[in-house]
Every structure is written in structure tokens, then in C-alpha cells.
N, C-alpha and C positions, 0 to 999 in steps of 0.2 A: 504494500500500500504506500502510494506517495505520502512524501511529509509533507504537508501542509503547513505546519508551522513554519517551516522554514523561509526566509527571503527569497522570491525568486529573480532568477537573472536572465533575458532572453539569450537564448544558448541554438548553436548551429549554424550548420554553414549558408549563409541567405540567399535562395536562390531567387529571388524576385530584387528588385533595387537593385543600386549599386554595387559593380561587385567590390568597389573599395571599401564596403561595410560589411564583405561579408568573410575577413579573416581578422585578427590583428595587427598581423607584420604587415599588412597593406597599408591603409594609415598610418602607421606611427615610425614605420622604415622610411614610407616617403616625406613624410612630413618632418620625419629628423633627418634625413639627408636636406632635403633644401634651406632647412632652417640652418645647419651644419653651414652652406655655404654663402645662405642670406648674413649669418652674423658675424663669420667669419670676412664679410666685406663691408661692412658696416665698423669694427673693429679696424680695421685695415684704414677707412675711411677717418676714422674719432682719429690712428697715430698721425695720417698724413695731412687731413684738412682742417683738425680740430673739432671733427662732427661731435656734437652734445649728446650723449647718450646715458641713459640710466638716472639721468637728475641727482637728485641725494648719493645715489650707490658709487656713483661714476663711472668714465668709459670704464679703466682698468678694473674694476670689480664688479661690473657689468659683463666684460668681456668674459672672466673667469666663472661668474656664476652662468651665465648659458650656454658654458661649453661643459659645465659640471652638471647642471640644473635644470638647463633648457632642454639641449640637443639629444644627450646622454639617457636622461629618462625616457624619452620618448622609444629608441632606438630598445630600452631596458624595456618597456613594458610591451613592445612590440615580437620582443622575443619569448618573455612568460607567455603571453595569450597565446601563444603559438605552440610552445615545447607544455606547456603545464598539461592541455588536453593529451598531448601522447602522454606526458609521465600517469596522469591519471585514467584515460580512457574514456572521460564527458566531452561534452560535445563545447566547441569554444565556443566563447562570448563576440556574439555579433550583431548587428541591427543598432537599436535605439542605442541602446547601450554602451555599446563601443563608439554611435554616433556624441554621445555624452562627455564619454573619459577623452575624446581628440579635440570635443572642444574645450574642455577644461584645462588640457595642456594650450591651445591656441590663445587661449585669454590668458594664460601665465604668458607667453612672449609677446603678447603685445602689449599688457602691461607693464613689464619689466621694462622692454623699450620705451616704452611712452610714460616711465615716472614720474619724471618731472611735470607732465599733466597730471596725472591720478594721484600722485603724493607717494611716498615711500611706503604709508602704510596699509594704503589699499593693494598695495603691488605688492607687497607681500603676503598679504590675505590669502589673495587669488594664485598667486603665483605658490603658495605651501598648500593648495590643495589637492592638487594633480598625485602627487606620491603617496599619502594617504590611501587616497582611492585604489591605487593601484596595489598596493601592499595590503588593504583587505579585501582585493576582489582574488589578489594569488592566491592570499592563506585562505580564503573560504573555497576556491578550488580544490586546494591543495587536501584540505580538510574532508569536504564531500569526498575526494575521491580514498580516503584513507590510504595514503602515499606518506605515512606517517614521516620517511626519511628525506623525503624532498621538504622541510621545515625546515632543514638548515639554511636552505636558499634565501629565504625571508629575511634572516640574519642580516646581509647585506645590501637587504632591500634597507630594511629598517635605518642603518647606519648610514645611508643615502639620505633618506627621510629627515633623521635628527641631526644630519651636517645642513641641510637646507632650511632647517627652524634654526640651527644656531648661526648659519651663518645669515639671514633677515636678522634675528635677535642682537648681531651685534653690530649691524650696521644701526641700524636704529638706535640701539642705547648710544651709541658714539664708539663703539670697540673697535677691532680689527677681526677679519673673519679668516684670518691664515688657517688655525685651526680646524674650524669647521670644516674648512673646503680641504684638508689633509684626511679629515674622518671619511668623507664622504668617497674620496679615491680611495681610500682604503677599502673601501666597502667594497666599490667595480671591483678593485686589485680580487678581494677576498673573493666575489663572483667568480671572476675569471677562474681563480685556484680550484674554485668545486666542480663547474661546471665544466670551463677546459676538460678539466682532468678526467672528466666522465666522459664528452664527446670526441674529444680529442682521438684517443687511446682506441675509441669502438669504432669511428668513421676509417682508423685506419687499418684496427684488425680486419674491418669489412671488406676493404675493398683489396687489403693484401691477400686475404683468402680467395679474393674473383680471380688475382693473378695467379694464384698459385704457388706462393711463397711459405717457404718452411717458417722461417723464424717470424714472430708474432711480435706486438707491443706486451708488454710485464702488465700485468692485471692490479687493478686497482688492490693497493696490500698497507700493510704497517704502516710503510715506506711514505707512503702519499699523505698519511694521515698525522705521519710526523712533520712531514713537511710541512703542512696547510697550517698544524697548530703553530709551529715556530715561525712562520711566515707570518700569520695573524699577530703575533706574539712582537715580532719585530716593528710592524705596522703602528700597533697602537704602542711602541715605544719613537718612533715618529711622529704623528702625530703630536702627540704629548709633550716632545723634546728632539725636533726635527735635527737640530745643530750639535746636538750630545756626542760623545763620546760611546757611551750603549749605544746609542740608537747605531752610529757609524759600525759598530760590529755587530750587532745583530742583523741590520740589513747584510751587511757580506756575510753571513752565515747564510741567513735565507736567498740571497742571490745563489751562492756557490749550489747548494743543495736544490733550491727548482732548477737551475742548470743538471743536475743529473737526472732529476726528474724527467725533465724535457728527454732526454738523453732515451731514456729507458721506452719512449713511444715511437722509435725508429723512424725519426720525419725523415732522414735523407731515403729511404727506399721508396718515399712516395714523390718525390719532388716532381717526377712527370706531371702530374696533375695535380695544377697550381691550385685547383678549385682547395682543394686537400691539404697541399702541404703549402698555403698558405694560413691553414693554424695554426700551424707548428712554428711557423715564422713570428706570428703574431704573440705565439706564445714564449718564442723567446726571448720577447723584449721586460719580463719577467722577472730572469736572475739579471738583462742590462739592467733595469731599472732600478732593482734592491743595490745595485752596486752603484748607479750613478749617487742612489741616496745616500749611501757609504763615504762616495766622493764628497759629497756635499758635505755632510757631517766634519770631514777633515779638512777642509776649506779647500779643499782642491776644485771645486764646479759651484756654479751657481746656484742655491735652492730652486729657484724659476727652472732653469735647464732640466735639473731631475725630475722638478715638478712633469716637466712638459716628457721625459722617457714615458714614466706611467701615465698620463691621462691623453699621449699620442700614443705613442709606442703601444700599449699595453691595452687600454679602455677601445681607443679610436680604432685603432687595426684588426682585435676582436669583433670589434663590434661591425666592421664592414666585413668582414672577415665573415659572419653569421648571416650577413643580411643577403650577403649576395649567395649562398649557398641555400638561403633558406628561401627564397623568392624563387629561383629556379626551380627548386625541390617541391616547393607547394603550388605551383605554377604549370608543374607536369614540365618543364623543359630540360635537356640532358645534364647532370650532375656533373658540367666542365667548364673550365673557365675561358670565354671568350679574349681575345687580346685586348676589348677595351676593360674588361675586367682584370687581367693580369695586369693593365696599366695604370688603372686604378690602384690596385696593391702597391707597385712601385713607387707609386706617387706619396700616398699615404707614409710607405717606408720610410722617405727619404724625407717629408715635412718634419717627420720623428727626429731623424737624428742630425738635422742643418740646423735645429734649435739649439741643443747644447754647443754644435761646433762653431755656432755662429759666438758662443763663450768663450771658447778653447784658442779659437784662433784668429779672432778680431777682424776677421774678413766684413767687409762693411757690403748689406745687400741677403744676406742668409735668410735674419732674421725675417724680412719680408719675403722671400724664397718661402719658407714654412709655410706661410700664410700663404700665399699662393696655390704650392703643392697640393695643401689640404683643400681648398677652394675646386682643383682640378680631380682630387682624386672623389669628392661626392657629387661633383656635378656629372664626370664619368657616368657616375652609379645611377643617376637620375635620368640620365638620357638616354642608359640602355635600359634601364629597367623600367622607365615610366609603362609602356606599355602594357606592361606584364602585371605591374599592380592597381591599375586602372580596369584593365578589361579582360588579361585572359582567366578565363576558369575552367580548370581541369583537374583531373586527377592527377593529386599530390604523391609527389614520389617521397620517399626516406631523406627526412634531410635534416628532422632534429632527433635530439637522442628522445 
């Protein structure tokens, strides 16, 4: 007998309307790729002409909040509504619904850009309620489908969530929101660890078993669960005391160690198909990045630079890294990577690591290089993909864990 008591949530794939309402990664992949590259030149626009953006918050912590805040969640909630039905086997959240949660994210970016009309406190109102929402629509998923072990995912939903109230809470009271926004990539960071480490390791055992290959990736073991705790473990000693002395040796512990990590999922035998071993790629930026924070830590690199390994490197590259394999997959088109997509990747690659070197080596011109890169590598995304998540609908092939 149905629960009645229970809240209901229009649920299924909708075959009438829109087909862009009728998955999640439809909306909130394309709307976080263009928003990705609207703000990204808008940013670009505030260094070079002095554009006024964010009112109170200002360009530069405007900038950082919607590439933490803005872009990032969207991209984030577009992957749950998607992977949570396979982890639990209900049918996704589509129609009104879903037409609800992408406006609720649209009203945070136009607010947030336009604060200085709305006032700083309406723009944070609006702009804290998008993650909420999405954080009990996973866990009440997660929950129906009694998938008791996919709860840890929430985890760094939630640490998302409470970096984007503390980071509103200390703009407004007069603080600095360094913190905040270090919890919050921690969170991605800590996503990436669980969830990587689960689709990572199985997309590849898959398709090295099509070829015919003896040796496997190492099966999720001790090993992974030691890592994730001392990685988490390093994180929130970052956060807390980004410049420390601990913090500089636990991130190179946790670097060294997802570096073998990495190691143990055999990317170089998939590297023919970039579709593939462009996680593996993504996911190396992992132990770069615990190690840029190490660098940091000992004054050798910029806080900014490292900042910028994990939430390019690591968040950004993942997360196009997903989208484009997941939009094919749930799209019915072949599970490979086109060369404007393998261009995409590169592009992405390289906005990651011209940030730090633009530190390292004083080259004048980098830094807006990045910002470019990144501009090129999601409008890529947009232009091959628009089609796909506008109108076709077909039968979805295998494409989240």
C-alpha cells in the first residue's frame, strides 16, 4: 500500500513538454555550463573595465562565490538527480519540480549579480536557498530508496551548504569569507574522493573487461577508506589553518597517498578513450592539488594558485568531466569522446595549471589565459551539446555509477 503520508515529488521521465524538464542533468548541466562562461566574462570584464559587480560583496568575492556557489551547484545537483535514481532505482524528479529547483538557482545568479539593486540581504536570502533544497530532495531520495550507504554523499553536500551561509554571514556582518569558501571546496574535494573512487575504478573495470584485458583496477578496500579519512582529515586542517605548518604536511601526506590511489585504477591502459581516461586525468589533479596546498603552506605558491588546482583542477575538470559523459550516456549517443570534446578537456587542463604558473613564473598574460581557457572549454560543451539536452530523447545508455 502506498504511503500517503509521505510528501510527494512529481517523479519520471516526462514524456509530454519539454524534454529539458524531463531529466536533471538537462537543466542544471546546461545552465551551469553557460552560466560557467557568462561569469567567467563578466569577471574578466569587472579586472579589465572596472564592471560593478556584486554591490556590497564585490567583483573579487562575487567572482569566487559563483564559481563556488553559482556554477558548481548547479553542475552538483544536476549530477544527484541523475546518478541518485540509478543508486536507488525510483524514478527521477522531473516536470514542475525540477521546473522549480532551476528556477530557484536562476534567481540566486541574478541576484547575486544585481546586488547592489536588491541589497546584500535579499541576495543572500535567495541566493542560500537553492542548496537546501537540493540537499533534502537527495536525502529524501536517498532515504525512500533505502540506499542507507549513499548518506555519506550528503556529507559534502551539506559542507557546501554551510560554507555558502557562512560565507553570506560574513560578508554581511563585515568579516572575510576565506574560510567559508575553503569549507565549501572541501566538500567538492571530499565528493570527488567518494564518488570518483566508486565510478572511477567501475567505468574502467567495464570497459577493460569489453577489451579483454587481464589485469583489473584494485576494488574499492581498507586502502580507499584510509585515504578519504586522512584526506578529509587534512582538509579540515586547511580550512581551519590554511598557512600552518600541519596543515603543509598533512596535505603532502594526503596528496602522496591519492596519488597511489589514483595509481591502483590503471588510467594509463584506458587512455585510448579520452571519454574515460579523462577521469582519471581529472582525478589527478587530487594529490596536484593537496600538494600545491602543501606548497602554499610553506610559502612557496600563492594561497589563490592552490586555491585555483582544487576548485579548476579538481571540482571544474570533474565536473565537465561527468557532464559530458553523462549527457551522451543519457542521450543514447556513443560513450566516446568527440575532438570538440577532447578539446574541451584540454582546454579546461590547461586554464588549471596557467593559474598557478602565471605565480611561479611572472609571465604577464596567463592569468587572463585561464580565464579564457575556461570560457573556451564550457562554451565547447555548450555548443556540442546544446542539442542533445534540449531535444534528443532516447534510450539512456550506462553512464552513471
Amino acid at each position: 500500500m502506498p504511503d500517503t503520508k509521505r510528501p510527494r515529488i512529481p517523479r519520471g521521465l516526462a514524456k509530454d513538454g519539454a524534454a529539458l524538464w524531463s531529466y536533471g542533468f538537462r537543466p542544471f548541466f546546461l545552465g551551469g555550463a553557460i552560466w560557467a562562461v557568462a561569469a567567467m566574462a563578466l569577471w574578466i570584464a569587472a579586472l579589465i573595465h572596472g564592471l560593478p559587480l556584486g554591490g556590497d560583496y564585490g567583483p573579487a568575492q562575487w567572482h569566487a562565490h559563483e564559481m563556488v556557489f553559482g556554477f558548481a551547484p548547479a553542475v552538483l545537483a544536476g549530477f544527484l538527480l541523475t546518478a541518485i535514481p540509478n543508486w536507488t532505482g525510483c524514478l527521477p524528479v522531473s516536470g514542475r519540480a525540477l521546473i522549480g529547483l532551476a528556477s530557484v538557482w536562476a534567481a540566486g545568479r541574478a541576484v547575486m549579480a544585481g546586488a547592489a539593486l536588491t541589497g546584500p540581504w535579499l541576495a543572500a536570502l535567495i541566493d542560500s536557498a537553492f542548496l537546501p533544497l537540493v540537499l533534502a530532495m537527495a536525502a529524501r531520495e536517498i532515504v525512500a530508496g533505502r540506499k542507507w550507504n549513499d548518506l555519506k554523499v550528503l556529507g559534502g553536500v551539506a559542507a557546501i551548504m554551510a560554507g555558502n551561509l557562512g560565507f553570506h554571514g560574513a560578508v554581511l556582518l563585515g568579516g572575510h569569507p576565506g574560510a567559508w569558501l575553503r569549507a565549501a571546496v572541501a566538500g567538492y574535494v571530499l565528493l570527488v574522493l567518494i564518488i570518483g573512487g566508486r565510478i572511477i575504478p567501475s567505468f574502467t573495470r567495464n570497459w577493460l573487461a569489453r577489451q579483454g584485458a587481464g589485469a583489473m583496477p584494485v576494488a574499492y578496500d581498507r586502502f580507499d577508506m584510509g585515504v578519504i579519512a586522512l584526506s578529509a582529515l587534512a582538509l579540515a586542517i586547511w580550512t581551519l589553518a590554511p598557512e600552518s605548518r600541519l596543515a603543509a604536511f598533512a596535505c603532502a601526506v594526503a596528496g602522496v597517498l591519492n596519488g597511489a590511489r589514483l595509481v591502483r585504477w590503471r588510467g594509463l591502459a584506458v587512455r585510448s578513450e579520452s571519454l574515460l581516461f579523462v577521469l582519471h586525468a581529472a582525478y589527478a589533479f587530487v594529490p596536484l592539488g593537496f600538494l600545491a596546498l602543501s606548497a602554499a603552506g610553506m610559502g612557496l605558491l600563492m594561497p589563490a594558485s592552490a586555491l585555483h588546482v582544487l576548485s579548476v583542477g579538481v571540482i571544474a575538470t570533474m565536473m565537465l568531466a561527468v557532464m559530458t559523459r553523462a549527457t551522451r550516456g543519457h542521450t543514447g549517443q556513443a560513450l566516446t569522446a568527440s575532438r570538440w570534446t577532447a578539446l574541451s578537456y584540454m582546454c579546461l587542463f590547461a586554464a588549471a595549471l596557467a593559474r598557478p604558473m602565471a605565480d611561479l613564473t611572472g609571465l604577464v598574460g596567463l592569468m587572463e589565459a585561464s580565464g579564457l581557457l575556461w570560457i573556451a572549454a564550457f562554451g565547447l560543451f555548450v555548443a556540442e551539446h546544446l542539442g542533445m539536452l534540449l531535444r534528443v530523447r532516447r534510450k539512456a545508455k550506462a553512464a552513471m555509477a
